[in-house]
Backbone as a printed PyTorch tensor [residue, N CA C, xyz], in Angstrom:
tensor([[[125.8880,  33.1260, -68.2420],
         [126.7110,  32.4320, -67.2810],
         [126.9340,  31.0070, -67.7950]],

        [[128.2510,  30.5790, -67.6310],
         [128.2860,  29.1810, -68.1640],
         [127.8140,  28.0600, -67.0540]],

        [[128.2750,  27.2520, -67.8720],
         [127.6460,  26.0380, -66.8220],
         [129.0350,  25.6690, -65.5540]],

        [[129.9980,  25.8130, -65.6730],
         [130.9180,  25.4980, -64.8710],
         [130.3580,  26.8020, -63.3010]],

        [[130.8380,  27.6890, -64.1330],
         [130.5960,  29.2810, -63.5900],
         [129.2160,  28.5330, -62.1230]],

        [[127.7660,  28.4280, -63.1380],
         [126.4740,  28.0210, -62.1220],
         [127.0100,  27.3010, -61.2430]],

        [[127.5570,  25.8480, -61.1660],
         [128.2040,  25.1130, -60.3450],
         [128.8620,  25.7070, -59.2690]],

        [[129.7320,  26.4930, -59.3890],
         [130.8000,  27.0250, -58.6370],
         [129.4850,  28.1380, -57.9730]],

        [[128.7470,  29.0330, -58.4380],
         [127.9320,  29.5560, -57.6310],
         [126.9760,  28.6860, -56.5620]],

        [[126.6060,  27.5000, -57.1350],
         [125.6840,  26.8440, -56.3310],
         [126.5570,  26.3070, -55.1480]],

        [[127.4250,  25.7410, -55.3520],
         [128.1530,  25.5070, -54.1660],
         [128.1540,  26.4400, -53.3580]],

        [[128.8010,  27.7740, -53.7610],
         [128.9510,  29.2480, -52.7980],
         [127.6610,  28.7450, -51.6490]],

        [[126.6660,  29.2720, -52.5230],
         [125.4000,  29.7850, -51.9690],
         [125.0810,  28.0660, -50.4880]],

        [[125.2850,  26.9100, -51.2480],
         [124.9440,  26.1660, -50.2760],
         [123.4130,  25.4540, -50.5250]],

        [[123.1490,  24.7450, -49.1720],
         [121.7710,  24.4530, -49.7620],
         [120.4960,  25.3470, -49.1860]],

        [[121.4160,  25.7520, -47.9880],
         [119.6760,  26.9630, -47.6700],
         [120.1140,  28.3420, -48.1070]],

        [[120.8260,  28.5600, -49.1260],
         [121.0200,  29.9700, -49.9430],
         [120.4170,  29.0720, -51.2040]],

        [[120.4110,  28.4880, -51.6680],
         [119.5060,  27.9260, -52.6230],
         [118.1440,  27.5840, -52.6770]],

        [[118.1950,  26.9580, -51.3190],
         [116.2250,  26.9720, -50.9100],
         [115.8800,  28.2120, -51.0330]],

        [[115.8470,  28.9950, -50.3000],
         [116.0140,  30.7670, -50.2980],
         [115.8970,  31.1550, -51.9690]],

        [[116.8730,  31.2890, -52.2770],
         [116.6690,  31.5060, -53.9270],
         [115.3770,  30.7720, -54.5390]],

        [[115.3700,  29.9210, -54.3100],
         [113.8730,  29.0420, -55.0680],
         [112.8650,  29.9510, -54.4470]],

        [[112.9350,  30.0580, -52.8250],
         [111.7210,  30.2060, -52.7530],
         [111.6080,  32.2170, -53.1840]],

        [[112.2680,  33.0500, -53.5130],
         [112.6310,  33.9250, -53.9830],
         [112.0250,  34.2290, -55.3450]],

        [[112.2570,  32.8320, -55.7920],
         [111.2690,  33.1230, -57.7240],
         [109.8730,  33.0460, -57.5210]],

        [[109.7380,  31.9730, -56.2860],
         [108.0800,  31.9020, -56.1400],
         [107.3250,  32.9000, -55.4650]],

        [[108.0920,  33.8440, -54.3760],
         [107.4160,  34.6080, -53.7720],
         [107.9430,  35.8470, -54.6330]],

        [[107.0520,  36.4810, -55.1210],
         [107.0220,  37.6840, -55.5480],
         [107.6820,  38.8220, -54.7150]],

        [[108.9500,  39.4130, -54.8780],
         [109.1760,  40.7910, -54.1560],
         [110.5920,  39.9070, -53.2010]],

        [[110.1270,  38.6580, -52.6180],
         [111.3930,  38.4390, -51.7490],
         [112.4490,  37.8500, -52.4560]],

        [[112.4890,  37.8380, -53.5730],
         [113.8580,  37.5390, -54.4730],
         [114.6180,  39.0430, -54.3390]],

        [[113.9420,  40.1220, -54.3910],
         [114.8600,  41.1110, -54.5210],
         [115.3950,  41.2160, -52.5490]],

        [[114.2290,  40.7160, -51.8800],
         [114.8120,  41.0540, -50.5080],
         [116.7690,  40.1870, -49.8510]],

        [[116.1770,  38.7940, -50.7290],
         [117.3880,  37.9010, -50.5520],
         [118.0770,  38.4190, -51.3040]],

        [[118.5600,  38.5220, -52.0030],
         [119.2410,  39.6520, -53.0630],
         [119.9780,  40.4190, -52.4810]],

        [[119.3630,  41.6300, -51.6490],
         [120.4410,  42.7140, -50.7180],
         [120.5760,  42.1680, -49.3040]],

        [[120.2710,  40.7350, -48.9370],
         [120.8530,  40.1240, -47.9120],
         [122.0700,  39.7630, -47.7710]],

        [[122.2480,  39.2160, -49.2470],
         [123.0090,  38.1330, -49.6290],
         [124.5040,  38.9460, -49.5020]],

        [[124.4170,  40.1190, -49.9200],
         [125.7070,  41.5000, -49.1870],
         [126.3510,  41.3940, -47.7540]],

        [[125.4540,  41.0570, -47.0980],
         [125.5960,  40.7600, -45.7130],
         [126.3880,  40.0270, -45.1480]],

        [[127.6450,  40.6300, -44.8370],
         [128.1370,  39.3140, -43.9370],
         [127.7700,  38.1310, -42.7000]],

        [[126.8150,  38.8460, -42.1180],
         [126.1040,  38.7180, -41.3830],
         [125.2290,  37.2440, -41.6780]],

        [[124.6620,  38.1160, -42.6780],
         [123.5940,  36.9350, -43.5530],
         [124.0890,  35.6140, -43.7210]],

        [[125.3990,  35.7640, -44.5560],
         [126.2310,  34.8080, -45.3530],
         [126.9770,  33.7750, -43.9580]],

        [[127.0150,  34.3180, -42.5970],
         [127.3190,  33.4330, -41.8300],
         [126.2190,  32.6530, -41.3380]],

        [[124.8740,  32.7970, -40.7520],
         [123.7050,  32.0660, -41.0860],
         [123.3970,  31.1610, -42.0040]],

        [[123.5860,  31.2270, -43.1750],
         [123.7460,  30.6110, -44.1000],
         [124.6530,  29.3150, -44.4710]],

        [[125.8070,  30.0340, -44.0590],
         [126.9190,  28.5360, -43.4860],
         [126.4850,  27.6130, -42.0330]],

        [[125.8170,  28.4350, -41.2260],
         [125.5960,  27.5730, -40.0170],
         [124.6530,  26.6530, -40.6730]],

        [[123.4430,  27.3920, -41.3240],
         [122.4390,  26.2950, -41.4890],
         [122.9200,  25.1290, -42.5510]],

        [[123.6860,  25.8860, -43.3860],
         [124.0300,  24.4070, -44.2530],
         [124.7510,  23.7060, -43.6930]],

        [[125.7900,  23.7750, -42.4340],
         [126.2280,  22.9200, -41.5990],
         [125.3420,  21.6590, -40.7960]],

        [[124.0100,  22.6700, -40.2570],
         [123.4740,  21.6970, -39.1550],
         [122.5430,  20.5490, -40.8470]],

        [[121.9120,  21.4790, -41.5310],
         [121.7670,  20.4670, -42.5020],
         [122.3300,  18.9580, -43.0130]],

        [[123.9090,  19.4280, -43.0570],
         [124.2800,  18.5500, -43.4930],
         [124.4240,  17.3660, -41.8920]],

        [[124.5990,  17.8870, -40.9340],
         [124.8250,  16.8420, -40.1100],
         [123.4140,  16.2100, -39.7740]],

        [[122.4350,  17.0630, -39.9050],
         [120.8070,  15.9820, -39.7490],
         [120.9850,  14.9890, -40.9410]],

        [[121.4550,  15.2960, -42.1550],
         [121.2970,  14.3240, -43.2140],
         [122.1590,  13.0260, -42.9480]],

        [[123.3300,  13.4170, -42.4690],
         [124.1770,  12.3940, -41.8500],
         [123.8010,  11.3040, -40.4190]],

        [[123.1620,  12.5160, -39.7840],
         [122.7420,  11.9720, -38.8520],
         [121.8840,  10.6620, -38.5070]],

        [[122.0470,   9.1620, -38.3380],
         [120.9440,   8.0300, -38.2630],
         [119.8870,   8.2170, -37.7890]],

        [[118.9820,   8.0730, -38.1600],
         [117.0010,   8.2490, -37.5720],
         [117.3210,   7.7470, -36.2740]],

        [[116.3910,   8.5100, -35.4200],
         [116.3770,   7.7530, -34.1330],
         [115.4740,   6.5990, -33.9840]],

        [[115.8970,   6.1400, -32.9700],
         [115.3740,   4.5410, -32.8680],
         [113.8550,   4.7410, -31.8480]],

        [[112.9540,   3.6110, -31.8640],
         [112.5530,   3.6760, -30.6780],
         [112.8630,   3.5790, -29.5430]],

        [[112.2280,   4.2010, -28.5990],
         [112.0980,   4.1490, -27.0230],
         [111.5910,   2.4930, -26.7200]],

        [[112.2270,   1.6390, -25.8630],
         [112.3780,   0.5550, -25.4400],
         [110.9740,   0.3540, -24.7330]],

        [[110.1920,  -0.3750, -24.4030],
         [109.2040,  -0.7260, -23.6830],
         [107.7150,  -0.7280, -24.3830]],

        [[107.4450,  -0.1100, -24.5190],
         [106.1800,   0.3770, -25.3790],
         [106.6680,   0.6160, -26.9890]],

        [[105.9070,   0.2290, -28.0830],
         [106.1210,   0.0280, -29.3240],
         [105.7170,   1.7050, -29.5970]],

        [[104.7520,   2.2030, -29.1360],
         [104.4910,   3.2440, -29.9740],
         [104.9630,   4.0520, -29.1710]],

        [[105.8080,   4.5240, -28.0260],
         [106.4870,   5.8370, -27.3090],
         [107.3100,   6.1910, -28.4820]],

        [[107.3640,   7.4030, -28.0000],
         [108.9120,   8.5200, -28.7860],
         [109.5650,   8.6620, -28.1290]],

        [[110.8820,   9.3150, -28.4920],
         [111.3860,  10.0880, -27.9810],
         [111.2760,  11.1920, -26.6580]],

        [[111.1850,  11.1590, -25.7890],
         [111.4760,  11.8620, -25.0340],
         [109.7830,  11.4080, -23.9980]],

        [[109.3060,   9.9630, -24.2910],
         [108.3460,   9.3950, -23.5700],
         [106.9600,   9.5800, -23.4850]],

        [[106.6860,  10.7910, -23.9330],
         [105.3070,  11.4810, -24.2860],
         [104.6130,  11.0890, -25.2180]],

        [[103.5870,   9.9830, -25.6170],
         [103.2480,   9.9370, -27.0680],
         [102.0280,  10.8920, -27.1650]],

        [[102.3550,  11.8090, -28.4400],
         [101.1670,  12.7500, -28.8230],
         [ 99.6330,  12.4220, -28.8000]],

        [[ 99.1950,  13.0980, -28.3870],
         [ 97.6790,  12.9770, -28.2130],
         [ 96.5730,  14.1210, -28.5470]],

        [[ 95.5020,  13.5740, -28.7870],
         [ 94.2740,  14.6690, -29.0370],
         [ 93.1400,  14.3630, -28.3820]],

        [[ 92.6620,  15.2330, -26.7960],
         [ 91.3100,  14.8010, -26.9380],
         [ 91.8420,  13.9480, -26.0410]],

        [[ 92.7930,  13.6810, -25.4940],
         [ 92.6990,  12.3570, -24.0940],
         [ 93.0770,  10.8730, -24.9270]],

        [[ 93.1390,  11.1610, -26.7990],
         [ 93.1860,   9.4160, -27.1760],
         [ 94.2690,   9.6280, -27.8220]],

        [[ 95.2730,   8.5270, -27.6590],
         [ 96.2030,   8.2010, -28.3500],
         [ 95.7560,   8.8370, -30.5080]],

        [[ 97.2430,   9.7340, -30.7510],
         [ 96.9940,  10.2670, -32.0930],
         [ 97.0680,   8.9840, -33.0520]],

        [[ 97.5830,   7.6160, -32.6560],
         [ 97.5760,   6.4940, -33.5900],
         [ 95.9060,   6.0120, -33.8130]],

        [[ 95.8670,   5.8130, -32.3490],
         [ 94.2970,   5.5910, -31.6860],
         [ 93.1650,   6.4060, -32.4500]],

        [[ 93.1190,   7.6780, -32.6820],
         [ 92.4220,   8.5670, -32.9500],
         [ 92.1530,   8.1750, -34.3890]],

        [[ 93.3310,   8.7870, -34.8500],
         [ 93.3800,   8.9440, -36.8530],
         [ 93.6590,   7.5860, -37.6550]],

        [[ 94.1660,   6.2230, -36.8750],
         [ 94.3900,   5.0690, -38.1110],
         [ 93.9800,   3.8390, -37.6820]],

        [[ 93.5670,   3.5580, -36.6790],
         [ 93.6860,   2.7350, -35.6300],
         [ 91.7060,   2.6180, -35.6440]],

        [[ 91.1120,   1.7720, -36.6880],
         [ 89.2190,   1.7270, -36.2630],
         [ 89.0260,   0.5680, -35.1580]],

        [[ 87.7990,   1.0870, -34.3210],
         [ 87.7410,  -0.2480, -33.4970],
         [ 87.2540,  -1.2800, -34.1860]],

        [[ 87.8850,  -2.6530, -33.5270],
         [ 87.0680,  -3.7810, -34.0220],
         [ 85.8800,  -4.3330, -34.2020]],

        [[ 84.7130,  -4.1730, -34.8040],
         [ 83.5650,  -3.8810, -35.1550],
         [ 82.8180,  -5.5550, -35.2120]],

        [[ 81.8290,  -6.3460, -34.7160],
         [ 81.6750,  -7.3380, -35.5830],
         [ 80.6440,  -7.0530, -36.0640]],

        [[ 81.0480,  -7.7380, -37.5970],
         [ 79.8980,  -8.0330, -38.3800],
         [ 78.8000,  -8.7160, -38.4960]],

        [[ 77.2710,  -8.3030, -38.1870],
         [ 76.4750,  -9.0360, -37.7550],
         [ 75.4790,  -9.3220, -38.9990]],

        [[ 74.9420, -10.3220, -39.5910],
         [ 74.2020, -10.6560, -41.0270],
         [ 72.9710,  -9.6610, -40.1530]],

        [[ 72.3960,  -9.4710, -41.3820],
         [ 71.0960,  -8.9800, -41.4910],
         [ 69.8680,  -9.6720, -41.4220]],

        [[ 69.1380,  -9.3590, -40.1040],
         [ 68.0960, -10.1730, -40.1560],
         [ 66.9830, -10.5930, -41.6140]],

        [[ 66.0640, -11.0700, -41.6370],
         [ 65.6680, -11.5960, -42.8660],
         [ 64.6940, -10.0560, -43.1970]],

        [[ 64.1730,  -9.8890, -44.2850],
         [ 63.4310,  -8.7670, -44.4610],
         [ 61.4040,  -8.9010, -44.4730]],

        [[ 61.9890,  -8.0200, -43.6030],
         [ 60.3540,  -7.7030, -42.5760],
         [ 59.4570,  -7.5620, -43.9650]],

        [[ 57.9390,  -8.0730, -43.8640],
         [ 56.9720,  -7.9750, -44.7680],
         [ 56.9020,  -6.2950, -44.9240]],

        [[ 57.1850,  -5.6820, -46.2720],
         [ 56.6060,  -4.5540, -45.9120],
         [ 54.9710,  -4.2360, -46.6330]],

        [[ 54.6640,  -2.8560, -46.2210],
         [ 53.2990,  -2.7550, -46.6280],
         [ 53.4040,  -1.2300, -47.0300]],

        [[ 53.0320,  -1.3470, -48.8320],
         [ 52.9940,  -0.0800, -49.2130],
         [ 51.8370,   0.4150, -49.7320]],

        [[ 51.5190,   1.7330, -50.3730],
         [ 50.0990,   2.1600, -50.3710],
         [ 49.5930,   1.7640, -51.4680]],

        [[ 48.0610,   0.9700, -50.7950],
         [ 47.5530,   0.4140, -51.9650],
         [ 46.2890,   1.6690, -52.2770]],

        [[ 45.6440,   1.3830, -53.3570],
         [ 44.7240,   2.4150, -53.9140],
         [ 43.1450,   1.8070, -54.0200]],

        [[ 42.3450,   1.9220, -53.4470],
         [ 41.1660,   1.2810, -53.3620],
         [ 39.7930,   2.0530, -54.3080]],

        [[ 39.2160,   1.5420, -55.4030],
         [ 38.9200,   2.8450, -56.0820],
         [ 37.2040,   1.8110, -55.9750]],

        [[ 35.8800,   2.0670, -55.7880],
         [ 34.5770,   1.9350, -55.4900],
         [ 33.9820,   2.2360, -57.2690]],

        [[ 34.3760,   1.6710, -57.9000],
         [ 33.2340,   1.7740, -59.3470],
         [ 31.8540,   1.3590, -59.3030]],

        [[ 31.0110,   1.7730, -60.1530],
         [ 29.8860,   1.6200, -60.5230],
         [ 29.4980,  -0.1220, -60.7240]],

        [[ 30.2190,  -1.1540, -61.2600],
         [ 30.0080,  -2.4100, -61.1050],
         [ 31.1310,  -3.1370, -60.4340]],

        [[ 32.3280,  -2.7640, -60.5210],
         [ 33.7640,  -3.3220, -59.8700],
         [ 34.0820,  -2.2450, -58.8640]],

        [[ 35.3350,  -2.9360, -58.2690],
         [ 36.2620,  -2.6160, -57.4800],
         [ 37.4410,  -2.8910, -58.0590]],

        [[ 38.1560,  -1.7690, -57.9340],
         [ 39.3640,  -1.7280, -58.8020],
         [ 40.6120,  -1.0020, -57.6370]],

        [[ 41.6860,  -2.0850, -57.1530],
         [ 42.3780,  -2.2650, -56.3890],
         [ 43.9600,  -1.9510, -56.9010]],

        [[ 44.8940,  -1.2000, -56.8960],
         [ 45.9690,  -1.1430, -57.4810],
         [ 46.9710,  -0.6320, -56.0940]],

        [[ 48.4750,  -1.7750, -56.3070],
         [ 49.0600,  -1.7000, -55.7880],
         [ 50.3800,  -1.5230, -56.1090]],

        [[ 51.5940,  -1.0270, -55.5440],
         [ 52.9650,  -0.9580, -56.6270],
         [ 53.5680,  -2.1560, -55.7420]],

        [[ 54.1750,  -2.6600, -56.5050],
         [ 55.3020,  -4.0610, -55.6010],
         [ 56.0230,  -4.2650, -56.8840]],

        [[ 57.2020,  -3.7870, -56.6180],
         [ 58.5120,  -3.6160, -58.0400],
         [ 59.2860,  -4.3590, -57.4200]],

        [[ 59.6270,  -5.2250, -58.5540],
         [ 61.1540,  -5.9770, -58.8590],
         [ 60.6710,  -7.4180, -58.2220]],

        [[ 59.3620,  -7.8680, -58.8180],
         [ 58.8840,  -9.3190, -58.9470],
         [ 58.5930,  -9.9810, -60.1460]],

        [[ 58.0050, -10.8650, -60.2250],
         [ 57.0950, -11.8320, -61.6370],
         [ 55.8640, -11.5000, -61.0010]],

        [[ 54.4050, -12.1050, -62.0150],
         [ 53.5030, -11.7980, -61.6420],
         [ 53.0200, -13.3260, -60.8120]],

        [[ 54.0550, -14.1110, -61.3980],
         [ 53.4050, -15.6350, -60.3160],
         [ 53.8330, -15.8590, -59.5010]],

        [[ 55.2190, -14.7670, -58.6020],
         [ 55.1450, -14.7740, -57.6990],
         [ 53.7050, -14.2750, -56.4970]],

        [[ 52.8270, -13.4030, -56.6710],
         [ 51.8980, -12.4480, -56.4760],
         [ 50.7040, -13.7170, -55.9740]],

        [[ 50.4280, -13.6900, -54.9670],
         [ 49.4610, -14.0680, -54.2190],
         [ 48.4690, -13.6490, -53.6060]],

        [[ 47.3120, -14.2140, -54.1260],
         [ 45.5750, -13.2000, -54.0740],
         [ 44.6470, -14.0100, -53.4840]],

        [[ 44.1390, -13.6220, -52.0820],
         [ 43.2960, -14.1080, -51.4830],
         [ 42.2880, -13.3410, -51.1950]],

        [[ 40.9250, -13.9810, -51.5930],
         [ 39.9790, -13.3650, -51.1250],
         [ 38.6670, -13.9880, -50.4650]],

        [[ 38.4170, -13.2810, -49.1470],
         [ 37.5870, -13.9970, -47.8040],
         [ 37.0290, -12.8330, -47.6850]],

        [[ 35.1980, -13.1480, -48.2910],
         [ 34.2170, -12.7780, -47.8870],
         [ 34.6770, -10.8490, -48.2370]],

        [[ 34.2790,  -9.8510, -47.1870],
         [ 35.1340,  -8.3760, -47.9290],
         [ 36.6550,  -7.8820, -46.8870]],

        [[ 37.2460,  -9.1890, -47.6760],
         [ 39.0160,  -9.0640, -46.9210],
         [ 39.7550,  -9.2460, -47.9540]],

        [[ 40.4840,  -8.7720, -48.5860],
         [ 41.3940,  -8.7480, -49.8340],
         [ 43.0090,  -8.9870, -49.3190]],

        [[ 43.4830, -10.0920, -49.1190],
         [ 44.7820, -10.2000, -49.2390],
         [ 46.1590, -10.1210, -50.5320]],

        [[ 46.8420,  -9.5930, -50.1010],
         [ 48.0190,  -9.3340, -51.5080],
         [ 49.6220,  -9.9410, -50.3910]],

        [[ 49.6560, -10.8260, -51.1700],
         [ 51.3000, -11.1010, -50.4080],
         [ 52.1310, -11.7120, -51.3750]],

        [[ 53.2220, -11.6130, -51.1950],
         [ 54.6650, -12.0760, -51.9670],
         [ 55.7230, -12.2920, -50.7600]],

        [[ 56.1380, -13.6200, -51.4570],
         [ 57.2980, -14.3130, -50.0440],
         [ 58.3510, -14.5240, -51.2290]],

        [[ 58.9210, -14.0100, -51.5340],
         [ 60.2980, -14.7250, -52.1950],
         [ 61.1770, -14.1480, -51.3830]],

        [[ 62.3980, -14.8100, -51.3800],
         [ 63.7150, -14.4790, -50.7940],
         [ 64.1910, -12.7800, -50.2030]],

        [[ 64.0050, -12.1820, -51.7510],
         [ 64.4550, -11.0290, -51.3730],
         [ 62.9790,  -9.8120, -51.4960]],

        [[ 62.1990, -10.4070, -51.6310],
         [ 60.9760,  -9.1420, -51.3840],
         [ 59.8790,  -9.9020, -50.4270]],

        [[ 59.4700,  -9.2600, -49.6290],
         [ 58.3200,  -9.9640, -48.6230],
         [ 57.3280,  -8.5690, -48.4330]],

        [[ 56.1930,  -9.1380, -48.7170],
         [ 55.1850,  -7.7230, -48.8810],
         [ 54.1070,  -8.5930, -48.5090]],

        [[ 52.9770,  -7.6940, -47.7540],
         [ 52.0340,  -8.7880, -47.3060],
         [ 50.8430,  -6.9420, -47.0820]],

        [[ 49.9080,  -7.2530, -47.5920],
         [ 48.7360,  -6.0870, -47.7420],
         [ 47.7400,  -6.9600, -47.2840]],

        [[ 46.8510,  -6.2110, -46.2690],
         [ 45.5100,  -6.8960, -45.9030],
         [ 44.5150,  -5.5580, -46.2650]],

        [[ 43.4870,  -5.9990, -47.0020],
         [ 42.4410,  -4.7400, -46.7930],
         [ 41.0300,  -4.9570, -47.0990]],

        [[ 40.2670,  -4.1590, -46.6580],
         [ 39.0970,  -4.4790, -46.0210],
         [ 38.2210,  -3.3650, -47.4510]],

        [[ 37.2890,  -4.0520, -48.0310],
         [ 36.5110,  -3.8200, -49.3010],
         [ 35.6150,  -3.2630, -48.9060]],

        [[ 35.3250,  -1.9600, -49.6430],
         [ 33.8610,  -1.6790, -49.4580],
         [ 33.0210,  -1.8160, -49.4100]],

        [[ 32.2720,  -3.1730, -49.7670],
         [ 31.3490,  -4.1320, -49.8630],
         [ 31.5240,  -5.4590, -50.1170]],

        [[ 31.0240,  -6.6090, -49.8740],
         [ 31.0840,  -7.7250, -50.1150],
         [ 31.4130,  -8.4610, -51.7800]],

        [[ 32.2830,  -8.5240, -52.7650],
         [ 32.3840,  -9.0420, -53.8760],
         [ 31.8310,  -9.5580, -54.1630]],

        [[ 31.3050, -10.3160, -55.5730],
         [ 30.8450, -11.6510, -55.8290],
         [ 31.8650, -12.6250, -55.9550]],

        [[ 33.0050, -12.2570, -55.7880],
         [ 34.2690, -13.4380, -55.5740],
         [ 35.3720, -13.4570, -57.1660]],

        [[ 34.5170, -12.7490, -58.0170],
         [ 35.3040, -12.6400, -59.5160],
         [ 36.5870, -11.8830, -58.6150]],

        [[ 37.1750, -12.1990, -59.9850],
         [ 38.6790, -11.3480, -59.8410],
         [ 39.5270, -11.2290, -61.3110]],

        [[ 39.7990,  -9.8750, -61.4650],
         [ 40.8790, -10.0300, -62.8600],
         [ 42.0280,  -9.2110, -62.1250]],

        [[ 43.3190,  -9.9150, -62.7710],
         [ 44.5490,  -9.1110, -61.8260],
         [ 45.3190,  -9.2610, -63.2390]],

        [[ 46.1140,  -7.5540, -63.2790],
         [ 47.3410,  -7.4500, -64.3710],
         [ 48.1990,  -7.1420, -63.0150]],

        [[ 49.7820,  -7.5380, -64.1920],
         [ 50.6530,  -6.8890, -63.2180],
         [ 51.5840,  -6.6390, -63.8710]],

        [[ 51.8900,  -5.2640, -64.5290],
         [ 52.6830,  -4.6910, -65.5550],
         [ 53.4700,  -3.4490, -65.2310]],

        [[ 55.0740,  -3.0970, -64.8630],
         [ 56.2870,  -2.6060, -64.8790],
         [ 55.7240,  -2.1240, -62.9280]],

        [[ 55.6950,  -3.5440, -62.2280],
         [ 55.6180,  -3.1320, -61.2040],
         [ 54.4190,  -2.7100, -60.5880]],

        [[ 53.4480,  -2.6790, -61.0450],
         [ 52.2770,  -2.5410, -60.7650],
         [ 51.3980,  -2.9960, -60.8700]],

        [[ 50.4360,  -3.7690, -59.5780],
         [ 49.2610,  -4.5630, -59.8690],
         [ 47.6240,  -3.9660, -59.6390]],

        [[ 47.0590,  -4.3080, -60.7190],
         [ 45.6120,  -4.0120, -60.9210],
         [ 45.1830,  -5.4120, -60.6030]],

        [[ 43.7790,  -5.1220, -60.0940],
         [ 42.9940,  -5.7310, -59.4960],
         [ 41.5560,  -5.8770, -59.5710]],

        [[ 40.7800,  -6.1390, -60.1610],
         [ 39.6470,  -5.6170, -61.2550],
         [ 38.5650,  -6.7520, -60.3870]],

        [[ 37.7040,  -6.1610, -59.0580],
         [ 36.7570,  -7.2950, -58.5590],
         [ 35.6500,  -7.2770, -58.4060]],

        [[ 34.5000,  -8.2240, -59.0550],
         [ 33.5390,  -7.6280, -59.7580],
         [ 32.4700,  -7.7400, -58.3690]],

        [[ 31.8450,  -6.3790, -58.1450],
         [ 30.8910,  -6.6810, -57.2000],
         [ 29.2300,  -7.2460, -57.4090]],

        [[ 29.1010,  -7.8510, -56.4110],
         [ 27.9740,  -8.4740, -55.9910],
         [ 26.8260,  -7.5990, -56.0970]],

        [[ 25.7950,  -8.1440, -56.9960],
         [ 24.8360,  -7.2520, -57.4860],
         [ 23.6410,  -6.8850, -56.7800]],

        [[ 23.6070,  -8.3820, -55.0900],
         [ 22.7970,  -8.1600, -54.5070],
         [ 23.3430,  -7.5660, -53.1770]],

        [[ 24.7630,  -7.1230, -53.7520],
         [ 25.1650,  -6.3910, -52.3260],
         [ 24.8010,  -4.2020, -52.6440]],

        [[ 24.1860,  -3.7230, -53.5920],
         [ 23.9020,  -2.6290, -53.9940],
         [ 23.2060,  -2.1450, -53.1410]]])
């Protein structure tokens, strides 16, 4: 078929004998159904109606809004789901305020208390400090562990199995502090 020839058919057919045809290649089986329609006189007047009203919606100016209320339609009803406005519902979030975050509460995580033969050996995890941030108090058999910086606040109180002699060795390596406290020989 030449190219003039296609032209002159596409016109025939129109634009919803052409939608039709498209959708004819995509659906399997209903190309042959439009096919022995298309015989139809019947058919072929449908076909002119719809490409008529087509063309006058395309012509046709968008309608305007309804006067009074910004979001009414047409015919005064605005769609809804559920009792809430469909603007309301799906695009429309409520106004929320944003409230800062209070400061962060001391927390307290599990420390490990281990009773050796001459020490006490204390290990705790507290990640994402220095080790001079790390603050070590010790009163009588009360072992304090705390850290105050800005963004970590950790505060451990714990109670020793026996009285120390007051030594102390502390590492504090990939987040983890050892605690090495040598007990009191007349506390046995």
């Amino acid at each position: 078929m030449t190219e003039p020839e296609k032209k002159k058919e596409e016109k025939e057919e129109g634009v919803a004998g052409g939608i039709l045809k498209g959708l004819g290649k995509i659906i399997p089986g209903l190309g042959g159904l439009i096919k022995s329609l298309e015989k139809s006189p019947a058919f072929k007047e449908k076909l002119k109606e719809a490409d008529k009203e087509l063309e006058r919606k395309i012509k046709e100016p968008p309608l305007k809004r309804a006067e009074g209320r910004p979001s009414s339609i047409p015919g005064g009803i605005p769609p809804c789901v559920r009792g809430r406005s469909f603007r309301e519902k799906f695009f429309i979030k409520p106004k929320t305020e944003v409230k800062s975050s209070p400061p962060p509460t001391p927390q307290e995580k599990p420390v490990d208390i281990f009773d050796e033969k001459d020490h006490i050996k204390v290990i705790a995890e507290i990640p994402g400090i220095e080790e001079k941030e790390i603050g070590i108090n010790l009163q009588a058999d009360i072992l304090l562990i705390s850290v105050d910086v800005p963004d970590h606040k950790y505060h451990h109180e714990l109670k020793l199995p026996c009285v120390p002699k007051g030594e102390l060795e502390k590492t504090y390596k990939n987040g983890i502090l050892e605690i090495k406290i040598m007990k009191n020989p007349e506390a046995k």
